[in-house]
Phi, psi and omega in degrees: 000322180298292147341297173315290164350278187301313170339295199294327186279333162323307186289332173287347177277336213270308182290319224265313169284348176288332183289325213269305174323307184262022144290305174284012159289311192295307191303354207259343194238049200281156185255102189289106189281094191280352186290345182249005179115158172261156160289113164322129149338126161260166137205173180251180179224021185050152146019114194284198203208131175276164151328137195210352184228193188201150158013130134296154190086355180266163176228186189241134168263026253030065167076030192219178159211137184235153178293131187291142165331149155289163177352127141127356207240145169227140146342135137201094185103225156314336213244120183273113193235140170319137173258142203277172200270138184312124187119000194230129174272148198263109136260058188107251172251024201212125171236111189267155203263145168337170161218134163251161146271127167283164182289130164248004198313336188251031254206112179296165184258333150302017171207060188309316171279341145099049177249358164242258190267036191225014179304126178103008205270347252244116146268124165274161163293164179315143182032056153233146174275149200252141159234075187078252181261336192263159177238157174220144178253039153161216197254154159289154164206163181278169157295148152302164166188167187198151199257161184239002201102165147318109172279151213244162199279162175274161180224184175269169172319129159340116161114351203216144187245137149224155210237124178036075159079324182263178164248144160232116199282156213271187200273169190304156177274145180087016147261132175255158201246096147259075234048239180256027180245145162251135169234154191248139184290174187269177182275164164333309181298290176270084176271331169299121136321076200248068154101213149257037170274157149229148166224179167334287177219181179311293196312335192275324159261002144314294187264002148310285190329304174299299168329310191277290176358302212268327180292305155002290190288316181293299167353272175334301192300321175292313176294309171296342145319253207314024204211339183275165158326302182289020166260002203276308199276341145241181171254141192279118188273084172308338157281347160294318174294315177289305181277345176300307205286350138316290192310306196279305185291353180290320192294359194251336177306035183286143176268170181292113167333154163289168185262105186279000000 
């Protein structure tokens, strides 16, 4: 069993350094095939951006953008709501009148707030009411409010495009903008668009496609044969490998579009 073992982990080496010699030969000497199409031109363009502004004439709201309040009025959402009058604190939809401690100093000492028989000793400021020791400068009341509409999405910035949700700024001309990548249209030569290939026609990038697929896959399956337990039991065909992985780099060996 030990013996066996060891057989079999020779032959998983054996194969495995012969693939790796002939992957650094291909890769380092590839026969760039132009008959099968080119790599579009790129550039990036960095990192996208959420949305971030509005409109002109907008305003921004929780992530929203809205038509500004009238006078008097401040925003929040949808919703316009009053701004409370000097003298009054905004707590939300209630605008409470100030609170003070009044002068009581001339205030009997059984009645310090002046709520039986000292009434009235309590001084307050100017245009506040004494209510026992506290003063107030008026009644609460509720705010007014008035609606503004349906807020409309943030949008990008002057100068920035958006692409699936971010913003970016946009590409150079005669570049189109996919994410944070700019493509160069294909050439005269290669008019077909396959990605980031261009080729001749549709059927040329078809069977590019089928091809680099089908080599991919056969890849896979023969090397995990040839790498289990069950390759012990036959010998693993190491010229099947070598040619599937020829295949797949000759479709992937392309030269750089021309520059248009």
């Amino acid at each position: 069993g030990l013996c066996l073992a060891n057989s079999l982990l020779k032959e998983q080496m054996r194969v495995l350094v012969t693939l790796s010699v002939f992957l650094s030969v291909a890769v380092a000497h590839p026969i760039l095939r132009d008959d099968l199409g080119c790599y579009r031109n790129t550039t990036t363009r960095g990192v996208g951006t959420v949305p971030s502004a509005c409109a002109e004439g907008l305003e921004e709201s929780g992530f929203l953008c809205y038509p500004p309040c009238p006078s008097g009025y401040t925003g929040a959402g949808p919703v316009c709501w009053e701004n409370c009058a000097p003298g009054f604190t905004d707590t939300g939809a209630v605008c409470q009148p100030h609170r003070t401690w009044g002068d009581n100093s001339k205030c009997s000492g059984w009645d310090k707030c002046g709520l039986t028989v000292d009434k009235g000793c309590v001084v307050c400021p100017d245009g506040m009411t004494a209510s026992g020791c506290i003063c107030t400068g008026g009644t609460a009341y509720s705010k007014k409010t008035t609606t503004r509409g349906v807020g409309k999405v943030l949008q990008c910035a002057d100068g920035l495009e958006n692409d699936a949700g971010l913003c970016y700024p946009t590409c150079p001309a005669g570049l189109k903008g996919v994410g944070p990548v700019c493509w160069e249209s294909c050439p005269a030569e290669e008019t077909f668009n396959c990605g980031a290939i261009c080729t001749k026609d549709s059927p040329t990038c078809s069977d590019k496609v089928k091809t680099l697929a089908e080599a991919l896959m056969k890849l896979i399956i023969d090397l995990a044969t040839c790498l289990s337990p069950a390759a012990m039991l036959k010998t693993c065909n190491v010229k099947d490998l070598e040619s599937e992985i020829a295949t797949i780099i000759e479709q992937l060996a392309l030269p750089i579009c021309p520059v248009q």
